[in-house]
C-alpha positions as CSV (number, residue, x, y, z in Angstrom):
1,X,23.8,-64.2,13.5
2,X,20.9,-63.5,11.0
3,X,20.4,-59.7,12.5
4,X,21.2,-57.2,9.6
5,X,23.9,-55.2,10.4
6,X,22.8,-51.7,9.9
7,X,25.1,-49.5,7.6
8,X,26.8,-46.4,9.0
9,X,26.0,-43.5,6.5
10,X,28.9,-41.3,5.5
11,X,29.8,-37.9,7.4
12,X,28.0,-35.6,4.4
13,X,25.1,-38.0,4.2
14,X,24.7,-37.8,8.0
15,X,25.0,-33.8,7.8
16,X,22.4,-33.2,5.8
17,X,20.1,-35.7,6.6
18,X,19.9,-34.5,10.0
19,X,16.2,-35.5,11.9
20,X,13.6,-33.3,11.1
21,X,12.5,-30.8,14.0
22,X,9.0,-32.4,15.6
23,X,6.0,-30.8,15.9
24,X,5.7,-28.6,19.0
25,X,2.9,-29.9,21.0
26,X,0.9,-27.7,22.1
27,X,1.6,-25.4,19.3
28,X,2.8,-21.9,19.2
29,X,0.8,-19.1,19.9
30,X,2.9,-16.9,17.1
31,X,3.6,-17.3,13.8
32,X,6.3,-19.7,12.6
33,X,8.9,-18.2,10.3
34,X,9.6,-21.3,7.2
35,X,12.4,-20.7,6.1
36,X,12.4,-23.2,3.7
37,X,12.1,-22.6,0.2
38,X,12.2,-26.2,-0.9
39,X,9.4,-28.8,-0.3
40,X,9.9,-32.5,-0.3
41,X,6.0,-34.5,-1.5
42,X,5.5,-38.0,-0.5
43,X,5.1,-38.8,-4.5
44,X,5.5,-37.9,-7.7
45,X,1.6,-37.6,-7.9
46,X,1.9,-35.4,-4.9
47,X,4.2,-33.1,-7.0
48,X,2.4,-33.4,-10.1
49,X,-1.1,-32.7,-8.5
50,X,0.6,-29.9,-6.8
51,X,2.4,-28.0,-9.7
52,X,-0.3,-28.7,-12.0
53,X,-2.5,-26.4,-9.9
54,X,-0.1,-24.0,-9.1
55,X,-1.0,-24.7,-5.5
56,X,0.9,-23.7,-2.1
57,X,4.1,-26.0,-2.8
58,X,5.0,-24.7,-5.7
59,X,5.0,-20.8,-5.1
60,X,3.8,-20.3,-1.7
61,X,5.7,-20.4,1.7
62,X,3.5,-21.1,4.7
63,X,4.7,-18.2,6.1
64,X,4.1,-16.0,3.2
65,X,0.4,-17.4,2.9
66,X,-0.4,-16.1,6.7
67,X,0.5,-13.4,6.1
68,X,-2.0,-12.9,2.9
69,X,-4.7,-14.5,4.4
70,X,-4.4,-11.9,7.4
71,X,-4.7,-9.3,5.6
72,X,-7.4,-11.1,2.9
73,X,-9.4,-11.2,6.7
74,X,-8.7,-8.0,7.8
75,X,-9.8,-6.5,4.0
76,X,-12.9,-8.8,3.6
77,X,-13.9,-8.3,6.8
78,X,-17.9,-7.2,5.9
79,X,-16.8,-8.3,2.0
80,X,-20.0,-9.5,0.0
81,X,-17.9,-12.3,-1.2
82,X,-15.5,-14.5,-0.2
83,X,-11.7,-12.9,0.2
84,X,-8.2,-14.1,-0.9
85,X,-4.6,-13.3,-0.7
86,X,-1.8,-13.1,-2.6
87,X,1.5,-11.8,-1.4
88,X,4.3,-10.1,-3.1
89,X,8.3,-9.0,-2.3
90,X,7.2,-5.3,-2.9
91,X,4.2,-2.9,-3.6
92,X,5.2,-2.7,-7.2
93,X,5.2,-6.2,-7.5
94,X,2.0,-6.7,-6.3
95,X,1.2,-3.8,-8.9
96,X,2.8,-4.9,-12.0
97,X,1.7,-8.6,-11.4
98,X,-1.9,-7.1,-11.3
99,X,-1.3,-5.2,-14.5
100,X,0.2,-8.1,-16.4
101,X,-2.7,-10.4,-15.7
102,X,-5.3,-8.5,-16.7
103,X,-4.0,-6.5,-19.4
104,X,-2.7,-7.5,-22.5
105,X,-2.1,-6.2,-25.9
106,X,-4.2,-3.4,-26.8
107,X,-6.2,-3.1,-23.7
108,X,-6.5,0.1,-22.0
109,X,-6.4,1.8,-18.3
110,X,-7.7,4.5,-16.6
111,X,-6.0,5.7,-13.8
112,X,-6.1,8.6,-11.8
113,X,-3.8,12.1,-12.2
114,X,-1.6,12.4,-10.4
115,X,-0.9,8.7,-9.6
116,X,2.0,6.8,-7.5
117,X,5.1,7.0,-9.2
118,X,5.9,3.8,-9.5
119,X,2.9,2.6,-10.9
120,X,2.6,5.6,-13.2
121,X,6.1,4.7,-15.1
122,X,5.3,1.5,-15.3
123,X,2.0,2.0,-17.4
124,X,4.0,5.0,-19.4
125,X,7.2,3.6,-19.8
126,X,6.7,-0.6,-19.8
127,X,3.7,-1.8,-20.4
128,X,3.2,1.0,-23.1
129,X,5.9,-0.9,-24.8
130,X,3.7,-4.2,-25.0
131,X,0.4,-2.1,-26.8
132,X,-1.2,-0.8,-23.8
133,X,-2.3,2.4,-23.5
134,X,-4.1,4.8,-20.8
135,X,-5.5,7.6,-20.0
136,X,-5.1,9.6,-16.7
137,X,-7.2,11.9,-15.1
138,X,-8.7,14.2,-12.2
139,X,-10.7,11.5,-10.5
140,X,-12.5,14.6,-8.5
141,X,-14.9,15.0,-12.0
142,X,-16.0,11.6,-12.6
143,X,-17.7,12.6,-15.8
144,X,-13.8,13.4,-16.9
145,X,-13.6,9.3,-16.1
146,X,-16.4,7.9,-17.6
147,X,-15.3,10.0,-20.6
148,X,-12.0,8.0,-20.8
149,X,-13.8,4.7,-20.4
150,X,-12.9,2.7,-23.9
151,X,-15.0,-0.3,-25.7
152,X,-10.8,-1.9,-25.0
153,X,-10.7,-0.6,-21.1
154,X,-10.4,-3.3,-18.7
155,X,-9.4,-1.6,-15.5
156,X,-10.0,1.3,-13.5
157,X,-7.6,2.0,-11.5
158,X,-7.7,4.1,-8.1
159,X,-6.0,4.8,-4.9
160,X,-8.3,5.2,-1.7
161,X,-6.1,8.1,-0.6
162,X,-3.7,9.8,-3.0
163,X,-1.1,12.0,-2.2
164,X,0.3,14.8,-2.7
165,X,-3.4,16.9,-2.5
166,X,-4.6,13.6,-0.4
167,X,-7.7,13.0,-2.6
168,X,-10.1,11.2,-1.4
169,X,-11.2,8.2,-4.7
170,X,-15.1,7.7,-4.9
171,X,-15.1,4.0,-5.0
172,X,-19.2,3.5,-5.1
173,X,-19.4,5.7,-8.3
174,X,-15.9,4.2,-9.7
175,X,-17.3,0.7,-9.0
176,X,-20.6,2.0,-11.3
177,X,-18.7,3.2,-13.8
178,X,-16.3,-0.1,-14.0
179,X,-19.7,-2.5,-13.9
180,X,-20.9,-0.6,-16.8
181,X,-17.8,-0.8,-19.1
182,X,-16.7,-4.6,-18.2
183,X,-13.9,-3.2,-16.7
184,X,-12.2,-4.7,-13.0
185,X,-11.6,-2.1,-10.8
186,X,-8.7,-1.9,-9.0
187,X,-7.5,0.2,-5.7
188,X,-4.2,1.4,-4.0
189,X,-5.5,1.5,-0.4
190,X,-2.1,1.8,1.1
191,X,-2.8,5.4,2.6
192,X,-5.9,4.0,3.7
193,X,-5.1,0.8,5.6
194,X,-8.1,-1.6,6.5
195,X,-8.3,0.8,9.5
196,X,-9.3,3.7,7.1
197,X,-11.4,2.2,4.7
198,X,-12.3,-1.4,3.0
199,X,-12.4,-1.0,-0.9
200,X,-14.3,-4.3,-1.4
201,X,-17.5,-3.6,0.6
202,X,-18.0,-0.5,-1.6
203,X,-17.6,-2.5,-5.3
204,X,-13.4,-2.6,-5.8
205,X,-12.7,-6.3,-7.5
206,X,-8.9,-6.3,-5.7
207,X,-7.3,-4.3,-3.8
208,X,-3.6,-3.6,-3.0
209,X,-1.2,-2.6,-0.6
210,X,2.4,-1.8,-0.5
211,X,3.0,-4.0,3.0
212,X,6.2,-1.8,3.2
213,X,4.4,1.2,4.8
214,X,1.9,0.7,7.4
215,X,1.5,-3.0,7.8
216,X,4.6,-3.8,8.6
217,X,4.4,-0.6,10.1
218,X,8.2,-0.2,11.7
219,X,10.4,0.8,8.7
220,X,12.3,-2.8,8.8
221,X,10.7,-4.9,5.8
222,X,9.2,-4.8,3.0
223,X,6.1,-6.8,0.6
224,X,2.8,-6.2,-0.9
225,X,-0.4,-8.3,-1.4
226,X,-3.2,-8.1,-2.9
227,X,-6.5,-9.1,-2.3
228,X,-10.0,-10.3,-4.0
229,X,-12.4,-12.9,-5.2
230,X,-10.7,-16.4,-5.1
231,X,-11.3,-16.8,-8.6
232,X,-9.4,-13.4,-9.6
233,X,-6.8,-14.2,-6.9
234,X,-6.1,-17.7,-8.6
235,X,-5.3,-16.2,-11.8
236,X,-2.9,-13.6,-10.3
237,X,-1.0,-16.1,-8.6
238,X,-1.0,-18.1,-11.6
239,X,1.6,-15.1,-13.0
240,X,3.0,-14.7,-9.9
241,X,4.2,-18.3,-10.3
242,X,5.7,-17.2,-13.6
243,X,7.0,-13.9,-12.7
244,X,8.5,-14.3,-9.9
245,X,8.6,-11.3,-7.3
246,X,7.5,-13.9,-4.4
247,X,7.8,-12.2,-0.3
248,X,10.6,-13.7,1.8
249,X,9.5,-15.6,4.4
250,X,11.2,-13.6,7.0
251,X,9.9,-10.2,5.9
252,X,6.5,-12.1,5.6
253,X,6.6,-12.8,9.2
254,X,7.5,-9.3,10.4
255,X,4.3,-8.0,7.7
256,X,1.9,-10.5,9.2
257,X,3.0,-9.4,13.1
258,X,3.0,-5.6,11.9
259,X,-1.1,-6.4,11.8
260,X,-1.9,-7.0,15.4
261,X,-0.9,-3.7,16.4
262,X,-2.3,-1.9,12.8
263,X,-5.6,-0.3,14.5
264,X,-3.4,0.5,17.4
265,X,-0.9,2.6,15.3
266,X,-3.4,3.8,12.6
267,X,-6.1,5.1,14.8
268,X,-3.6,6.7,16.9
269,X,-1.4,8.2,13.8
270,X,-4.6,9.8,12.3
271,X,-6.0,11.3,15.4
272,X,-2.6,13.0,15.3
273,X,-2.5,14.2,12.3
274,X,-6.1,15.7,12.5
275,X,-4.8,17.8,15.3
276,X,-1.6,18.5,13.6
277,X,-3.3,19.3,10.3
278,X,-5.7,21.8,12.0
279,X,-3.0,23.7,14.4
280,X,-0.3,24.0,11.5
281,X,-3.2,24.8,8.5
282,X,-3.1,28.5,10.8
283,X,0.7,29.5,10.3
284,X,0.6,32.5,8.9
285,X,3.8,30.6,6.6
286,X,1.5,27.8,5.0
287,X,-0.3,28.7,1.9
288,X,-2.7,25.4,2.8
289,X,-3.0,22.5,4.0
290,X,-3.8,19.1,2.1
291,X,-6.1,16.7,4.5
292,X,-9.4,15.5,4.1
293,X,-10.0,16.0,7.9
294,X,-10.2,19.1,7.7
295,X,-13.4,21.0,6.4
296,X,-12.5,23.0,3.3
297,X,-11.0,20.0,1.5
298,X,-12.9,18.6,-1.4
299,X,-12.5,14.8,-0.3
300,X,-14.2,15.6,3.2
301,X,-17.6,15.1,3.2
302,X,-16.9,12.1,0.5
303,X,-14.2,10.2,3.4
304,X,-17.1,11.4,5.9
305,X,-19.2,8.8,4.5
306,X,-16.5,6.2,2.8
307,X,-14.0,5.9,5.8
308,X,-14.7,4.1,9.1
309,X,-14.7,6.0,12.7
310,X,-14.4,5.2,16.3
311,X,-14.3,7.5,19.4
312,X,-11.5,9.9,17.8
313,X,-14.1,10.8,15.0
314,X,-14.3,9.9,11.3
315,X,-10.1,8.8,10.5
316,X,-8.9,10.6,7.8
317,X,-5.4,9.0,7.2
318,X,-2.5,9.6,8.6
319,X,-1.0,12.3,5.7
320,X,-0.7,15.6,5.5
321,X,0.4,18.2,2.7
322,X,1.9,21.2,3.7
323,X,2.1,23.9,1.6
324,X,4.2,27.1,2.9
325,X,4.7,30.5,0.7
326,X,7.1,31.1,-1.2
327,X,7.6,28.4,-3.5
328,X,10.4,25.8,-4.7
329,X,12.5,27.3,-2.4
330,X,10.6,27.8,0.8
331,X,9.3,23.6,0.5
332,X,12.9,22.9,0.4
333,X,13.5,25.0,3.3
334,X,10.8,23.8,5.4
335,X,11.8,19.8,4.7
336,X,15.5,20.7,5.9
337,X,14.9,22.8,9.0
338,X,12.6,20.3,10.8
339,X,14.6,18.4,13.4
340,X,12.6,15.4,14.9
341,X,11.2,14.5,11.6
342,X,13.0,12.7,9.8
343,X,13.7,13.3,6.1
344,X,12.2,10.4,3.8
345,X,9.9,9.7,0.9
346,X,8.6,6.8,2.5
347,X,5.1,6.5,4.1
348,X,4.3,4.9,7.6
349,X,6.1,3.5,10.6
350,X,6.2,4.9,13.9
351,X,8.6,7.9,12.9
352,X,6.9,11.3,11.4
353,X,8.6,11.4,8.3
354,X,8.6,14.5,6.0
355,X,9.4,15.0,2.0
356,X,9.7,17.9,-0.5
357,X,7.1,16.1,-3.2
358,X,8.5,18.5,-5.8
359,X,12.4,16.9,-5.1
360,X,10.8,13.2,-5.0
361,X,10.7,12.9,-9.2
362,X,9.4,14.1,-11.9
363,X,6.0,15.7,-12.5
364,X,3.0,13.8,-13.7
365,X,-0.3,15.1,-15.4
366,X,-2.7,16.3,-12.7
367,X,-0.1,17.8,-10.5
368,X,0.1,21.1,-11.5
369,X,-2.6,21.8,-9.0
370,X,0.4,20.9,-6.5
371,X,2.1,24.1,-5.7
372,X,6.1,22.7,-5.8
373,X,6.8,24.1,-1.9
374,X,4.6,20.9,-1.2
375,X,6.0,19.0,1.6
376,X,4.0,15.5,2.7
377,X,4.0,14.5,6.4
378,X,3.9,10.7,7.2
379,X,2.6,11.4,10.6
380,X,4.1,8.6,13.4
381,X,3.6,7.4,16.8
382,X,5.1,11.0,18.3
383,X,3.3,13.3,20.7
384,X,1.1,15.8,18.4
385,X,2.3,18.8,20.8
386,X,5.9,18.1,19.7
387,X,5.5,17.7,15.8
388,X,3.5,20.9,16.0
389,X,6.1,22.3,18.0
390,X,9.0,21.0,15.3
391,X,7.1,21.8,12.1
392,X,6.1,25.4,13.5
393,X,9.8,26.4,14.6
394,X,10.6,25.5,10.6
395,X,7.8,27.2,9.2
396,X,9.5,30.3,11.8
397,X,12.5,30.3,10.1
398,X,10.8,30.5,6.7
399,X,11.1,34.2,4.9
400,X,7.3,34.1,4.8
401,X,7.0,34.2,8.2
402,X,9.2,36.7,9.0
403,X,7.7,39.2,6.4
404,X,4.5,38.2,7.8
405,X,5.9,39.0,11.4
406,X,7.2,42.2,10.4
């Protein structure tokens, strides 16, 4: 009998060489979650021509890269150039990949006061370490910017909306002064969204988000990504590759389905919170109220013109800074008598969520203008007549009201 006998593989050789899973025909209408994180090539070429460009195989899961070039689409939707993605295991490391690649040893950074916390200790307290310096400041006089520019700065930093006082970043005259100096501007749009506002159609180089908050959108994940030019993209992921911080694939796929509902829950969250700002800004509790939606802010007429609108009006964002009377105390107070908002530093997701910015951390320079009875509302998915109703009964029970009463 000249027919080969075929040889019978061991039991472990047979486990894990199980057949490979075919390709679904027709194909699935939602995103596949890879959970792989190894990738076989079908040479060494293959591997070779793949890690020598730093390309998909090497640091990317398929997964992962949907889910940046969603929101790359979503960002560059009326971009003047062509938009890429690269996506990270948190908002900071989106942030501090950013930082490393285009700052090195004696450059310098201007950023805005106050500024996320996150980002603000790691410019102060790690990369300050490695010779670079900064220089923070009131982005509402943008003299006060242009005076901190450097012969050494290479970025500009922003944030599209910044809490606590919600100011509202004039990109077009940032993007000006950063042409002019040679520097990349750079924006936090997480407050913002894609809803809100689009950095790149008014002159950011990349723009960032922490995914956590309102693209995932439901308080069960976590990411970031950032977005740009191709060519400034490739050399971010070029450090990504070496620094590691890469997005699960899992947490990817929750981020990237979080976006087909994003205009759903932002539109509807800042409609909400222009009502809510404008009923609880008359308690005769609250000291003010901190939301560009509302006439006397000093961001208004700028988001007027910056931010995007739809049948609900100009959207404004979906934060709001309340500021009762009475101090320390009476923010504290405020934060711990609400009872359908929740309690949490976080922004986003479909729960109204409420904290004491004073009890979050430290200070900064720039926040003294923050009176410390501050208390930020994430405004959710709820009814607006029943967070008005919640946030009013607290404000009640403040002593501020009840002198006021009396």
């Amino acid at each position: 009998m000249n027919r080969r006998m075929r040889r019978r593989q061991g039991e472990n050789t047979r486990s894990v060489r199980l057949p490979p899973a075919a390709t679904p025909l027709p194909g699935p209408l939602g995103l596949p979650v890879w959970r792989s994180s190894a990738w076989s090539f079908a040479d060494s070429a293959e591997q070779a021509e793949t890690f020598g460009e730093k390309g998909p195989g090497s640091i990317e899961n398929p997964t992962v890269a949907a889910f940046a070039a969603a929101v790359a689409s979503l960002e560059g939707a009326a971009a003047p150039e062509d938009v890429a993605g690269q996506a990270f295991a948190s908002g900071m490391a989106a942030v501090s990949t950013v930082l490393m690649t285009f700052l090195g040893t004696g450059a310098h950074v201007v950023a805005p006061a106050p500024l996320h916390a996150g980002t603000y200790s790691l410019i102060t307290k790690v990369l300050s370490r490695f010779g670079v310096s900064a220089d923070f400041v009131d982005y509402a006089g943008l003299h006060r910017v242009q005076e901190a520019v450097r012969p050494n700065t290479k970025i500009i930093y922003a944030e599209t909306l910044s809490a606590p006082a919600m100011a509202v970043a004039d990109i077009r005259s940032l993007y000006r002064i950063a042409r002019a100096a040679g520097a990349l501007l750079v924006v936090d749009s997480t407050l913002a969204t894609p809803v809100v506002c689009r950095p790149l159609e008014h002159g950011a180089d990349l723009v960032l988000h922490a995914a956590t908050s309102y693209l995932g959108g439901h308080d069960d994940c976590a990411g970031g990504v950032v977005v740009g030019r191709p060519g400034l993209v490739a050399r971010l992921r070029e450090v990504a590759a070496d620094v590691g911080g890469e997005l699960s694939p899992d947490d990817a796929f929750l981020l990237r389905r979080g976006l087909e509902t994003l205009p759903l829950r932002v539109r509807r969250m800042c409609a909400t919170a222009m009502v809510f700002a404008a009923a609880v800004a008359k308690h005769p509790a609250v000291s003010r109220v901190h939301y560009p939606g509302l006439p006397g802010h000093p961001g208004h007429e700028l988001g007027r013109h910056l931010f995007d609108s739809g049948p609900e009006g100009t959207r404004y964002g979906a934060c709001v800074t309340v500021v009762p009377q009475g101090g320390y105390e009476a923010g504290v107070r405020l934060a711990d008598a609400l009872r359908l908002v929740s309690v949490a530093a976080t922004a986003g997701g479909t729960r109204t969520k409420a904290a004491h910015v004073a009890s979050a951390g430290p200070r900064q320079p720039g926040e003294g203008g923050v009176d410390a009875a501050a208390v930020r509302f994430s405004i959710g998915l709820e009814d607006a007549e029943d967070l008005i109703a919640d946030v009013t009964a607290a404000l009640d029970s403040l002593p501020a009201s009840r002198i006021q009463r009396a």
